[in-house]
Structures are given as structure tokens and as C-alpha cells.
C-alpha positions as CSV (number, residue, x, y, z in Angstrom):
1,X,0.0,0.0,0.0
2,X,1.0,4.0,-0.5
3,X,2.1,6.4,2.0
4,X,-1.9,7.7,1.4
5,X,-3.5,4.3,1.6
6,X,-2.5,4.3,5.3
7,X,-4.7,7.4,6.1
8,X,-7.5,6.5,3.8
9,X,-7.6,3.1,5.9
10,X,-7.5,4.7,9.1
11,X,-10.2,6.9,8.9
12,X,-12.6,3.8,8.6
13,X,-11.8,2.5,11.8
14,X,-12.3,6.1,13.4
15,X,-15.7,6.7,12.0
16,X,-17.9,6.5,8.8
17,X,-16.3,7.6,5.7
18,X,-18.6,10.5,3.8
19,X,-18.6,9.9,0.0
20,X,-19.6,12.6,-2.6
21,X,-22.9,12.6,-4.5
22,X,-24.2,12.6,-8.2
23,X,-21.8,14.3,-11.1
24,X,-23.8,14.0,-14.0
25,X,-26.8,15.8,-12.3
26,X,-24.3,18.1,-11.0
27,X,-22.6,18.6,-14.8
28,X,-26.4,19.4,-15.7
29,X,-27.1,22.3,-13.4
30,X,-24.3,24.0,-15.5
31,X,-26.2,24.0,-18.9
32,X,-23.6,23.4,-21.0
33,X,-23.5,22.9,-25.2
34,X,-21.9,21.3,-27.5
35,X,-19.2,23.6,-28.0
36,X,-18.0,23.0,-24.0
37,X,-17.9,19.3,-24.4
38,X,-15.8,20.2,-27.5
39,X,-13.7,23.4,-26.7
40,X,-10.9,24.3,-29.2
41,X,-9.0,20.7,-29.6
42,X,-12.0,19.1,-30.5
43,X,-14.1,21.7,-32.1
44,X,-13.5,20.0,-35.5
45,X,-14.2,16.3,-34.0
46,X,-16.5,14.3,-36.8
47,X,-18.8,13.5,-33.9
48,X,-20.9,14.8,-31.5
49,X,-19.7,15.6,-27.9
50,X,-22.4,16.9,-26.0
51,X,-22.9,14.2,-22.6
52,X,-19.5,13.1,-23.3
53,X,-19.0,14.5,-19.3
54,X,-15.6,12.3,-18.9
55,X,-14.3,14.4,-21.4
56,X,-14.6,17.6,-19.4
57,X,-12.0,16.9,-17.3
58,X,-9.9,18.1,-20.6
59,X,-12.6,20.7,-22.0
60,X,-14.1,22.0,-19.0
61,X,-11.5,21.2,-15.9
62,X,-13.1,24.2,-14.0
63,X,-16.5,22.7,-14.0
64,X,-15.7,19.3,-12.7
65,X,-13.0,20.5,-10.2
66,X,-16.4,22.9,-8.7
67,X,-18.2,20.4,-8.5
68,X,-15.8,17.8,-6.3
69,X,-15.0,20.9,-4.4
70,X,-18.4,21.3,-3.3
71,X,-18.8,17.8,-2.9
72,X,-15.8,18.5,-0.4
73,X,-17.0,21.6,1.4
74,X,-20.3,19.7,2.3
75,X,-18.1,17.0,4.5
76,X,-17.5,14.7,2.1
77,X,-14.0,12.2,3.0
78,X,-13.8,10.6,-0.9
79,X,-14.2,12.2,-3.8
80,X,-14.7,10.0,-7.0
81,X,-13.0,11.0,-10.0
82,X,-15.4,11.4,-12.8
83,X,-14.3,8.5,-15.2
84,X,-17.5,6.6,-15.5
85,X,-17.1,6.3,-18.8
86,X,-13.3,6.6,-19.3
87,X,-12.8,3.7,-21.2
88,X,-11.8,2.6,-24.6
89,X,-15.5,0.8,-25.0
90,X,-17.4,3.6,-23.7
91,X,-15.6,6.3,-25.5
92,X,-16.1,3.9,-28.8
93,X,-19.7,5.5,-28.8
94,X,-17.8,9.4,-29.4
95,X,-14.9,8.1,-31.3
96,X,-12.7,8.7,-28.6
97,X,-10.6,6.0,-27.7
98,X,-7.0,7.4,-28.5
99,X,-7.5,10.2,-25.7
100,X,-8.6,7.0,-22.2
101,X,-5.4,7.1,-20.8
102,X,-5.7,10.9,-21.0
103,X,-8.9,11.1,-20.0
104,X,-8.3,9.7,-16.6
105,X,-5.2,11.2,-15.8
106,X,-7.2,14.5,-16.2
107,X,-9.8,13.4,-14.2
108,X,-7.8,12.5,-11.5
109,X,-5.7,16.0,-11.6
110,X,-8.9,17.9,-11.9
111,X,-9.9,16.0,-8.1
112,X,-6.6,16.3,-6.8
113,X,-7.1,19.9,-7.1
114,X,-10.0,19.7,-5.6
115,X,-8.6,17.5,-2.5
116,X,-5.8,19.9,-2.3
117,X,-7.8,23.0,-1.9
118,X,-10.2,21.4,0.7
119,X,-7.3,20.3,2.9
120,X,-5.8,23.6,2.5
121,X,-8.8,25.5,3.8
122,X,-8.2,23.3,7.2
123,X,-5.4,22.7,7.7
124,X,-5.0,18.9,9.0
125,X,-8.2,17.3,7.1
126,X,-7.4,14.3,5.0
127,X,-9.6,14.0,1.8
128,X,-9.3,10.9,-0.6
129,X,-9.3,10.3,-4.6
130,X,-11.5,7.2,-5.5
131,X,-11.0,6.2,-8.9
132,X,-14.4,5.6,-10.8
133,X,-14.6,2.2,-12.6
134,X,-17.8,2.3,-14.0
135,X,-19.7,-0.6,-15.7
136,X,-19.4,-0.5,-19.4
137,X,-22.3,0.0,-21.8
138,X,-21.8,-3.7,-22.9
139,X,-22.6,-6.6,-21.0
140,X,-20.7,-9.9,-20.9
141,X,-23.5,-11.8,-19.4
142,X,-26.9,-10.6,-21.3
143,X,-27.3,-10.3,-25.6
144,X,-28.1,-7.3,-26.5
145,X,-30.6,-9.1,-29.3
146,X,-33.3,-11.0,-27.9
147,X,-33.2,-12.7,-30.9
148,X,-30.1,-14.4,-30.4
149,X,-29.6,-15.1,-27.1
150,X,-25.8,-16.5,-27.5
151,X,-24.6,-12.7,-28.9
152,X,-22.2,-10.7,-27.0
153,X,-21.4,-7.3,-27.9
154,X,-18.0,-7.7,-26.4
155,X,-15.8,-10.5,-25.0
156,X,-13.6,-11.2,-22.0
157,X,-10.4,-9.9,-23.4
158,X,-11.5,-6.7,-24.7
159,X,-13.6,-6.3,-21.6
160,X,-10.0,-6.9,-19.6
161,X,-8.3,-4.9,-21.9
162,X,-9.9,-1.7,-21.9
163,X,-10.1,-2.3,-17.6
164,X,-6.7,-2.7,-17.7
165,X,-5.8,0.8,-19.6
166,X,-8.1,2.8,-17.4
167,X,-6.5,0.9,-14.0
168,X,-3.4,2.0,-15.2
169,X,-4.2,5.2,-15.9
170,X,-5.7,6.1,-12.6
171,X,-2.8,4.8,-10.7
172,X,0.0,6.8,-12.5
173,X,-2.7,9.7,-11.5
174,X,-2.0,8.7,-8.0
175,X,-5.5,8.1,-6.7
176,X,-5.9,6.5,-3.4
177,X,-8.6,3.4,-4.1
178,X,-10.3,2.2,-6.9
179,X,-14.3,2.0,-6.7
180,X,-15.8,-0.2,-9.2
181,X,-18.6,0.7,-9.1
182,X,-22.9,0.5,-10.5
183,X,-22.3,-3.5,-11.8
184,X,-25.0,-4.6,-13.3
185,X,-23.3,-7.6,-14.7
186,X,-21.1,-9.6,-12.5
187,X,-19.2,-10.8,-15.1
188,X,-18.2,-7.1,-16.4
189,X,-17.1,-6.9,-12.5
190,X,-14.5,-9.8,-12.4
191,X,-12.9,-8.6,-15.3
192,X,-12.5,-5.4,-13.7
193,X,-11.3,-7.0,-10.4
194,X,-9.2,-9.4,-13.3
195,X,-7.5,-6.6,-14.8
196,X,-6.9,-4.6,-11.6
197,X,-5.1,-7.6,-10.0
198,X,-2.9,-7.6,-13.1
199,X,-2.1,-4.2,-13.0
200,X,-1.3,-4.3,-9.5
201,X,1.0,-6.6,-10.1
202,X,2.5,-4.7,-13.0
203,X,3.0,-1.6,-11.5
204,X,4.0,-3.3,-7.8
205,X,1.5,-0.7,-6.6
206,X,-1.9,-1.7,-4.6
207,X,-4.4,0.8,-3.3
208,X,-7.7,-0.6,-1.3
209,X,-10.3,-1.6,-3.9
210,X,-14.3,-0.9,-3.5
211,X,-17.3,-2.6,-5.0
212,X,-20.9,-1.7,-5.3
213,X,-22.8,-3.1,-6.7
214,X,-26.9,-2.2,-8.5
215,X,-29.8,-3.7,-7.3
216,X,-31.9,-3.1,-10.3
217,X,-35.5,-3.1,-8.7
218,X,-37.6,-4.4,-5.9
219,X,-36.8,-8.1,-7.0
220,X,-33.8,-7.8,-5.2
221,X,-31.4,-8.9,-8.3
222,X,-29.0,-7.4,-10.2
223,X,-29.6,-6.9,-14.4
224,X,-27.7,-10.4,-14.9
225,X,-30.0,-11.9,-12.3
226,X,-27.8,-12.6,-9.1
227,X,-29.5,-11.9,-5.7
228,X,-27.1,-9.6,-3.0
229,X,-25.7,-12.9,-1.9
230,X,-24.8,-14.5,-4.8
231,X,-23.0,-11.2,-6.0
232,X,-21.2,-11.2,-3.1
233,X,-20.0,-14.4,-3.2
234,X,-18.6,-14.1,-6.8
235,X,-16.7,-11.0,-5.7
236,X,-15.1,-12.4,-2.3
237,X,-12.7,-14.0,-3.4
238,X,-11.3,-10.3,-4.9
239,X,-11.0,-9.4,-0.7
240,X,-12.6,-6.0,-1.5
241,X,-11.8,-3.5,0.9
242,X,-15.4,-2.5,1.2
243,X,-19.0,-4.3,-0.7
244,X,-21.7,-2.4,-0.8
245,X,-25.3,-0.6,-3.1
246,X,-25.5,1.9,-5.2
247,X,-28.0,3.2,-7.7
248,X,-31.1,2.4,-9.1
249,X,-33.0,2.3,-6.0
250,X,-33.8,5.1,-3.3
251,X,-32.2,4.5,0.5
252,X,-35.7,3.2,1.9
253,X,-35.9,0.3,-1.0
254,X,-32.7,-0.6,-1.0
255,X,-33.0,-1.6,2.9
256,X,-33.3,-4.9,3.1
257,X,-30.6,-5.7,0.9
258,X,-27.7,-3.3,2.8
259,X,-29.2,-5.0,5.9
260,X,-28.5,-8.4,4.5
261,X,-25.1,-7.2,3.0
262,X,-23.9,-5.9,6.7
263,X,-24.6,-9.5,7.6
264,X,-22.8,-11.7,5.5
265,X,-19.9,-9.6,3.8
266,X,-16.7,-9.9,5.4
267,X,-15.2,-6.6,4.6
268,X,-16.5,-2.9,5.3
269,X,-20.2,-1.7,3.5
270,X,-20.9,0.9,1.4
271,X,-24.1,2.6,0.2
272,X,-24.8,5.2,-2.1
273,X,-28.8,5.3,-3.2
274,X,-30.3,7.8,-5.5
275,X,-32.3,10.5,-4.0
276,X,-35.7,8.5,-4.5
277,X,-37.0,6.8,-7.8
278,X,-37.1,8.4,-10.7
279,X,-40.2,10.5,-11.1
280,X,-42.2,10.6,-14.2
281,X,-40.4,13.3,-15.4
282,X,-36.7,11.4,-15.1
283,X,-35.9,13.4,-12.1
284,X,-35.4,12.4,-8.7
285,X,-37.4,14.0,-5.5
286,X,-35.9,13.1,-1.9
287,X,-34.8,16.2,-0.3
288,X,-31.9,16.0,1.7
289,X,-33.4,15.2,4.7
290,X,-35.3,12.4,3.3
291,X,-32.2,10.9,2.3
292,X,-30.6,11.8,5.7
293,X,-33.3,10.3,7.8
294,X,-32.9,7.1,5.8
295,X,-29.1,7.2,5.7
296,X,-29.2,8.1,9.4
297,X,-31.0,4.8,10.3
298,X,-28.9,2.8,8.5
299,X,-25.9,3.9,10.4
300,X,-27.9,3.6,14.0
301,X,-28.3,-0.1,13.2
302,X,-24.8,0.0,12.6
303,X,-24.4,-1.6,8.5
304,X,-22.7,1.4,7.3
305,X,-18.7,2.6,6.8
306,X,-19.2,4.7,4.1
307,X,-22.1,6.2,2.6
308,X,-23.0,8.9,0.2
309,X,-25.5,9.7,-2.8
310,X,-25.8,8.6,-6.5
311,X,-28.0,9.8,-8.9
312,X,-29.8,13.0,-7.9
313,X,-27.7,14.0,-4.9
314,X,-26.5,17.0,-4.2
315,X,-23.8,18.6,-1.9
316,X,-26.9,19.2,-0.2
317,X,-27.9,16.0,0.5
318,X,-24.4,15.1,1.2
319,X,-24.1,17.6,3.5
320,X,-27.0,16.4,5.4
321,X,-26.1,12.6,5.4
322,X,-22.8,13.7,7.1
323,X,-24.9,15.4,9.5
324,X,-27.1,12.5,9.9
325,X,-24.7,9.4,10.7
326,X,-21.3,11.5,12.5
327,X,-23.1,10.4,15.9
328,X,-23.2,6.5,14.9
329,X,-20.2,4.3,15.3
330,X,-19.2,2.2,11.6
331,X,-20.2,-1.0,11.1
332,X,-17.9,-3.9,12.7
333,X,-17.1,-5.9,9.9
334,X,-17.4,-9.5,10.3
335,X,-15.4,-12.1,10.9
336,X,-14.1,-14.2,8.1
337,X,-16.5,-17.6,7.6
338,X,-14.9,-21.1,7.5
339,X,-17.0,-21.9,4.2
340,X,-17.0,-22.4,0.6
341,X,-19.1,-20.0,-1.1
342,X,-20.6,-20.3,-4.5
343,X,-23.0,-18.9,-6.6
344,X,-24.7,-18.9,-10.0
345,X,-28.1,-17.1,-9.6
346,X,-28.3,-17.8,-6.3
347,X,-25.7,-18.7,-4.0
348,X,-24.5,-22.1,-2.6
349,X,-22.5,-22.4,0.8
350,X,-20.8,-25.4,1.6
351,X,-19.6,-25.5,5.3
């Protein structure tokens, strides 16, 4: 582990860790057009940019490095670097694959900043650089034509491949943990947990690594059809630093499955819910302290170390979760189980 890795895993054993809340919703509030997505290196790009936010961090640095910086001033701990969709399959859909590796060194310079600014306004706070490994917009486990059902879009290799470039691109950045994060798709997950092992043993570098997983609706399954427990076991063998649930769902759905998380993983939880369900409108309506109250519960039954919003958070909200857990000890993770856990759909523990 880093000099930083030390810190980062200290402050879990003093308290629950604050993450930040939604960028893209964030990136929204700013109104931006086509020409900021592009700015004057890609103004002549033979494709359109606008929603491209990953490449902001090159086009519009001062927008992102706001927007952790508020993240930070509301009490959030970890920043995440905003590289959702910083690799060489997601960029394929803007014709952008040359610029990944640059893409997420930006990203990670443009929350450095951020982090470096924050700590220099109180002098002795620690803040932390997660690096964002989101979940690909192609799916190892489901075809994407429901008339072929053996189709994939993408295979193993490439799926390793294009982990592997972002991986090493957010370490040379210097970030303190890796967050891979919104799976959908277990499979997508392993290779991303596949290729970070292999750069970590590249690079002789290893920084704490995070899961999270999405629990796509009230069923209690992910998109590739694993319950909580199942997931969990096809990840444990990764020793994440921290499991946990983010997305999809609001805090109050997602309840029973961070409850029965908190009681079977043997590493530290995380949760990061949307502010509600999506409204008719696409938009998301849990105030801050809706999501606080929810949050705050969580932590009193003591299944939470770190905690934070996803989609339709605000520094707001993050500021009020803070508020809402600081007076609730973390979650004591439990001990290790002398088992062997399996799991297709559902999962199988022989003891």
C-alpha cells in the first residue's frame, strides 16, 4: 500500500467515511453545449460531444473540479473521479478512444485539485481520490438481441483490456482506491477486479479496492440476475476492501438488501442510493433530509462505513447525510466464515 493508503484506511476505523454525490446531475445544473464538451482541440471532432462529461476533465476542468470541491466543502471524505465512462468501449460510442489514458489522468488532476484545496482550507483534514470504474455500456452476461440469445457485444479480453488501460491510468494519476462501481453484470465486475489484480502486479502498486454493486429493482437482483448474496460471493474472493449498493434504488428500497449485506460480507459496507425513484419526469425528488433520515438509520443499526448519494444528490444531501450518521459508530465488519461460497443465480454455501 501507499504512504496515502495508510490514512485513507485509518479513517474507517475512526468513523464512517462521507462519500460525494451525483456528477452527471451536477454537470447538468451547468447547462452546457456542444461547444463545452468540445472546446478548441476538438471543435472539429467528426462527432458529436455533448454528454460526453468524462471528457470535461480536458474541456471544461473548472466545472468538474467545482463540482468535487463542493462535494468537499459539504463534508465529504472521498471524492470519486469522474471516469464513469473513461474507457476505450465507452468512449467507442464518441470516437474517442486514443485520448482513455488521458482522460483519466485529467480526471484525476482535476480532483486532486479539488482534495488539495479542501485540505488547504483546514489545515490537518485528509480528503481521498476514488478512482471511478464504472460498468461499461456492454454486458458480458446478457445479448443485446433478444433474438439471439448467444450474442455478446464484447468478449472477455476486450472487456479486460480496456479495464486494464483505465487501471493504469488512474494509478499513474495517484488516486488512493479504486471504486468499481454500478455492476450490473457480475461478469463485467471480475474482469475489472481481473485486470486490476494484473495491474497491480505490474505496477508493484496496490491501493484498497471498493465494490458496489446495483440492485436493479424491488426483486432484489442485479440486471444479470444474481440476488445480494450470490454477487457477493462471486466477488469475495477479490478481498474487497469495502462491498456495498448503489444506484437504481432510493435509500428506503434498498434496505433490506444493505441489511443483509452488513450481515454476510466480510469486509466494510458501502451505500450510495439515488435520491428516491425516478419521477415521471426522469428526475429524482428526496430532499436532503429524506435521504438523511434514511441514511441516518442505517448507520444507528450500525451496516454502514461509508455512505453517500448517487444519482440526484446534491452537496446538499451530502451535507446532510454527514450530519445525519457523524453520531453513529461504523459497522464492525465480520469475521471471516470457515465456508466455501458459491453462486450462480443464487448462492450455494458449503460448510
Amino acid at each position: 500500500m501507499t504512504s496515502r493508503s495508510q490514512p485513507f484506511e485509518q479513517l474507517f476505523f475512526e468513523r464512517i467515511v462521507i462519500l460525494d454525490g451525483a456528477m452527471g446531475s451536477m454537470v447538468q445544473t451547468y447547462k452546457l453545449e456542444e461547444p463545452d464538451f468540445r472546446g478548441e482541440r476538438f471543435k472539429d471532432h467528426p462527432h458529436d460531444l455533448k454528454g460526453d462529461n468524462d471528457l470535461l476533465c480536458l474541456t471544461r476542468p473548472d466545472v468538474i473540479e467545482a463540482i468535487h470541491l463542493q462535494y468537499l466543502d459539504a463534508g465529504a471524505d472521498v471524492i470519486e473521479t469522474n471516469t464513469f465512462n473513461a474507457t476505450t468501449i465507452s468512449q467507442a460510442d464518441y470516437r474517442l478512444e486514443p485520448i482513455v489514458r488521458e482522460l483519466n489522468l485529467a480526471a484525476v488532476a482535476c480532483a486532486q485539485r479539488a482534495v488539495a484545496a479542501a485540505e488547504a482550507k483546514t489545515p490537518g483534514r485528509r480528503c481521498f481520490v476514488a478512482g471511478a470504474v464504472g460498468p461499461l455500456n456492454r454486458t458480458l452476461s446478457l445479448s443485446p438481441d433478444v433474438n439471439r440469445p448467444d450474442f455478446r457485444a464484447v468478449t472477455w479480453d476486450q472487456v479486460v483490456t480496456a479495464y486494464t488501460e483505465q487501471v493504469r491510468a488512474l494509478l499513474e494519476g495517484g488516486v488512493d482506491a479504486l471504486l468499481v462501481e454500478t455492476i450490473f453484470d457480475t461478469l463485467n465486475a471480475k474482469a475489472a477486479l481481473f485486470a486490476i489484480e494484473g495491474v497491480f502486479e505490474e505496477t508493484g502498486r496496490r491501493v484498497p479496492v471498493m465494490v458496489s454493486v446495483t440492485i436493479t429493482d424491488r426483486s432484489g437482483r442485479t440486471l444479470s440476475g444474481q440476488t445480494i448474496a450470490a454477487f457477493y460471493a462471486s466477488v469475495r474472493h477479490a478481498r474487497p476492501f469495502s462491498v456495498g449498493i448503489n444506484c437504481a434504488l432510493g435509500g428506503a428500497e434498498m434496505r433490506p438488501y444493505v441489511e443483509e449485506l452488513a450481515g454476510l460480507a466480510e469486509c466494510r459496507i458501502s451505500c450510495y442510493p439515488n435520491a428516491g425513484l425516478p419521477n415521471a419526469f426522469g428526475g429524482y425528488d428526496e430532499t436532503p433530509e429524506d435521504m438523511a433520515r434514511v441514511l441516518g438509520d442505517f448507520a444507528k443499526q450500525g451496516w454502514l462505513n461509508l455512505v453517500g448519494g448517487c444519482c440526484g444528490s446534491t452537496p446538499a444531501h451530502i451535507a446532510a447525510i454527514a450530519q445525519a450518521v457523524k453520531a453513529h459508530a461504523p459497522h464492525a465488519v465480520a469475521p471471516p466464515v470457515v465456508a466455501q461460497p458459491l453462486s450462480g443465480l443464487e448462492p450455494l454455501t458449503i460448510r
